[in-house]
C-alpha positions, 0 to 999 in steps of 0.5 A: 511467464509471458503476459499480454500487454493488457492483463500487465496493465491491469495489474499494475492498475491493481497493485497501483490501488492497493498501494493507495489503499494502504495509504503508501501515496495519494491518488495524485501520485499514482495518477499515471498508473491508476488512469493508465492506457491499455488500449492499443489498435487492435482493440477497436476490432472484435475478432484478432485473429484476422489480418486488420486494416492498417490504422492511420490519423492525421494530427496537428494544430488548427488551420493546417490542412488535416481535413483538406489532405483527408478529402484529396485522399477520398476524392470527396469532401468527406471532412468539413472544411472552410472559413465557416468552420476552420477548426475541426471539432469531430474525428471523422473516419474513412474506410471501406465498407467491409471494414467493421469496428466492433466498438469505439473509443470509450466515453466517445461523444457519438454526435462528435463522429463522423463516418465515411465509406468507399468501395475502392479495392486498393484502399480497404486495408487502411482507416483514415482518421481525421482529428480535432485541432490538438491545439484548440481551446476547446479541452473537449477537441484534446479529449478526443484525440486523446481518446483516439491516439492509443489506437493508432498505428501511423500518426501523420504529423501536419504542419504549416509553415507557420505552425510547424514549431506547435508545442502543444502537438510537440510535447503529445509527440514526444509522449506518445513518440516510441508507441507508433509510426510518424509520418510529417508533413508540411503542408501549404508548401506553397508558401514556405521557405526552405528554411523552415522545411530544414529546420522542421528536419533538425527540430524532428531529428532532435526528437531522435527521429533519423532521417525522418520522413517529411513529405511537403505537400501543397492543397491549392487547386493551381499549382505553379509549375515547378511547384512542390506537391509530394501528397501522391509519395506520402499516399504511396508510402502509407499504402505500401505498410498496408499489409500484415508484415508491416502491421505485425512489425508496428504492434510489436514495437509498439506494444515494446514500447507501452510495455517499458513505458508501463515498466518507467511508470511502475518503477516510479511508482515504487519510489512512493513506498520508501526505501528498502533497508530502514526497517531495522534501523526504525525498529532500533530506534523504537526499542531504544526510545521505549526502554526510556519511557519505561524507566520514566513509566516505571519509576512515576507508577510506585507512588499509584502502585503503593496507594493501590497496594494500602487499599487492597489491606486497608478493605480487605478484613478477614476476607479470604486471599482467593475472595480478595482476587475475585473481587478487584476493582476492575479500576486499575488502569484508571489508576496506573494508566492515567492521562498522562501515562497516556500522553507520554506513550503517545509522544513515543508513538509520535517520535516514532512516526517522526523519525520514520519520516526522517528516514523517508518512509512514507508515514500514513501506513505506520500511523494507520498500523499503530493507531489501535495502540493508542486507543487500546494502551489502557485495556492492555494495561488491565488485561495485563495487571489484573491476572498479575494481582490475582495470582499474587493474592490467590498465592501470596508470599514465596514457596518457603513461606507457603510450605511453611505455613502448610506444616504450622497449619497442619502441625496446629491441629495436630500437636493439640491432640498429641498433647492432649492425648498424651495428658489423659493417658497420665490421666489414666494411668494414674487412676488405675495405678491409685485404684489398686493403692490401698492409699487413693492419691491423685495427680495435683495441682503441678501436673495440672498446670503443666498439662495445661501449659503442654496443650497451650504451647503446642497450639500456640506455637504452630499458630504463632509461626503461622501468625509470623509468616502469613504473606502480608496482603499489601505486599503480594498486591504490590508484588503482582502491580509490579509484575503485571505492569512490567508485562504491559509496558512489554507487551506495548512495545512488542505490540509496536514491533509487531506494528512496525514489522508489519508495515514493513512486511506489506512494503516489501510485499507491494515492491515484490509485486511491483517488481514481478510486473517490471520483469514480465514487462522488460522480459525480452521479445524478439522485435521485428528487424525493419531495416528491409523497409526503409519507408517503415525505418525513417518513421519509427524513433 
């Protein structure tokens, strides 16, 4: 799928503040892309359908004649000049009237503009623009070039004998040097040598221009014979581009050329997220460090475990196991998760963040991504053990113990009556047996005790087996203190896995996204071969 230049822009600006979002850079890191330029020619126009006048600007230090080559090609003073004002402080356009710009170069001081019109034919398809002094003091003067250049389809590069080795200027061409024509110029020839005007051709073609094309030009109003003055070539050459084929072959190399600048920069910008391949590596370490802190937490909370248990027996009474579950005090985790269990779990998670800095992993997402942990180890650790203890005391003891129990408890009702049952009916039976003796006689005083005996023992025994094998309360509540902080400490470092899987999930997510923008940005495009226009070869990188 094929993106223009500016929806790639704005996307890689959003993936650019979704990455400073979740904290993966700084602002500062990702300065390139959030302020990146999205600007290009064809944006000072409202309608793009129709041809547009051919963009030209004249750039280079103060005091080496942009203005004074802007007003030989009016014919008019339509750029000040002079010893009064020797740096040019405004951007001064001239163009024909039927040109119509839809809108200016944004946060564009308007008091810093000048426009100038004409009516000549044989100029309408070209904007002449002059520029500040890129080389003043003035930061406002680098602004507006700066502000302008995006915009540009021919940079005319000028030059003094003197001021032709600029760095300033230099280093903006080589910035900006594969996103526009270059046209060089080396005015006030008058007074260079031949030296430096060969030198200037090996500075340029070190910057990769092949044989570039550098016109000397000379300004005074009296020329010596003999006397170099090439302004009417450089004039003719810029004319001849003023066409549509010329136009369309600069927009797509230059749009080329932001689309892999766009793609260096994303790329650069994806290095700020870290390596791919340590997820598994952080992950292992995690589960490694925490099985060590469990055996340390584990073996330090059974003296708290214990104590807790004794309490659970010690104010219980009578109660009933299911009341005794209904009414713990909520207080546990202030009893098993103390500040220094609180401590050690933190320098876990410290050792964590430390070790993923060791593997280059940028650390504010991880620690932004585990920092509710810290504060929510206690709760979990309540959300946990409570459950546990409840369960254990609304059902202490094992299956056995409780079927068992279930049977003493059924058979200590039932055995009582089976022998009591079974004593009046010896009861009865005697009595009705004496009733037809012509000699009455009664059971005794053996027959009495055993009866008694029989009843007690079959009360006593069910109760006994019940006595014996009732689940000691502190034993269930240690039980379930035991299982519910397993659990906790497991639901911890599972919580920290899921942490650390996450933080991964959302690197991979924003390299994802990058990359998708790096491949619309290098998918191949048929760029217009210039080898036919020579002039338009010599000015291109």
């Amino acid at each position: 799928m094929a993106y223009e230049y500016s929806e790639l822009v704005a996307q890689a600006k959003n993936w650019a503040n979704n990455v400073l979002t979740q904290a993966w850079a700084t602002e500062s890191e990702l300065k390139n892309l959030l302020e990146y330029e999205a600007r290009t020619p064809d944006t000072l126009f409202a309608d793009t359908t129709t041809a547009r006048p051919l963009i030209v600007a004249f750039l280079g230090g103060t005091g080496v004649g942009k203005s004074t080559l802007l007003n030989r090609l009016a014919g008019k003073a339509v750029a000040r000049t002079g010893v009064i004002r020797p740096t040019s402080k405004e951007v001064t356009l001239f163009h024909h009237t039927s040109v119509k710009i839809a809108q200016l170069p944004k946060n564009l001081p308007v008091e810093k503009i000048k426009i100038a019109l004409h009516t000549e034919e044989s100029k309408k398809d070209v904007i002449w623009i002059d520029m500040p002094d890129f080389d003043s003091t003035e930061k406002s003067n680098q602004g507006l070039v700066l502000e302008w250049v995006p915009h540009i389809d021919i940079l005319v590069y000028v030059v003094s004998p003197e001021r032709y080795r600029d760095n300033k200027t230099w280093q903006l061409l080589l910035a900006e040097g594969g996103k526009h024509a270059w046209v060089f110029v080396l005015n006030q020839a008058d007074r260079a040598q031949a030296e430096q005007y060969q030198d200037f051709i090996k500075q340029l073609e070190k910057a990769g221009f092949k044989e570039p094309l550098v016109y000397q030009t000379s300004c005074v109003e009296h020329k010596d014979a003999g006397q170099i003055d090439e302004f009417d070539a450089l004039q003719t050459t810029i004319q001849s581009l003023a066409n549509k084929n010329s136009i369309a072959q600069l927009e797509a190399r230059g749009l080329h050329a932001r689309k892999q600048e766009l793609s260096h920069a994303l790329t650069a910008g994806v290095l700020h997220l870290g390596p791919a391949d340590v997820s598994e590596a952080l992950m292992q370490f995690w589960q490694s460090r925490f099985q060590e802190l469990d055996a340390l937490l584990t073996d330090t909370m059974a003296l708290p475990m214990q104590q807790l248990a004794e309490h659970y027996a010690t104010h219980t009474g009578d109660v009933s196991a299911k009341k005794i579950a209904h009414n713990i005090v909520p207080a546990i985790q202030h009893k098993l998760w103390d500040e220094w269990a609180q401590s050690r779990f933190e320098d876990a998670l410290g050792q964590l963040v430390y070790h993923a800095d060791k593997l280059h992993l940028p650390v504010p997402p991880l620690k932004q991504a585990i920092l509710p942990l810290r504060t929510e180890a206690e709760k979990i650790i309540e959300q946990k053990t409570l459950p546990a203890v409840r369960k254990a005391l609304i059902k202490p003891g094992n299956v056995v113990q409780r079927v068992v129990i279930s049977i003493a408890g059924f058979l200590e009702v039932v055995l009582p009556i089976v022998a009591m049952t079974w004593v009046g009916y010896q009861v009865f039976t005697e009595f009705y047996e004496s009733s037809l003796a012509q000699v009455p006689h009664y059971l005794g005083v053996d027959f009495a005790i055993n009866s008694v005996l029989l009843v007690a023992i079959a009360w006593l025994f069910p109760w006994f087996i019940k006595k014996k094998l009732k689940p000691s309360i502190e034993k269930a509540a240690l039980k379930g203190l035991k299982r519910g902080f397993a659990i906790a400490l497991q639901t911890l470092e599972f919580e920290v896995l899921e942490a650390i899987k996450q933080n991964i999930q959302h690197q991979e997510a924003l390299r994802a996204e990058a990359q998708r923008i790096i491949d619309a940005c290098n998918e191949v495009e048929q760029i217009a071969d210039v080898s036919a226009n020579k002039p338009l070869e010599r000015m291109l990188l």
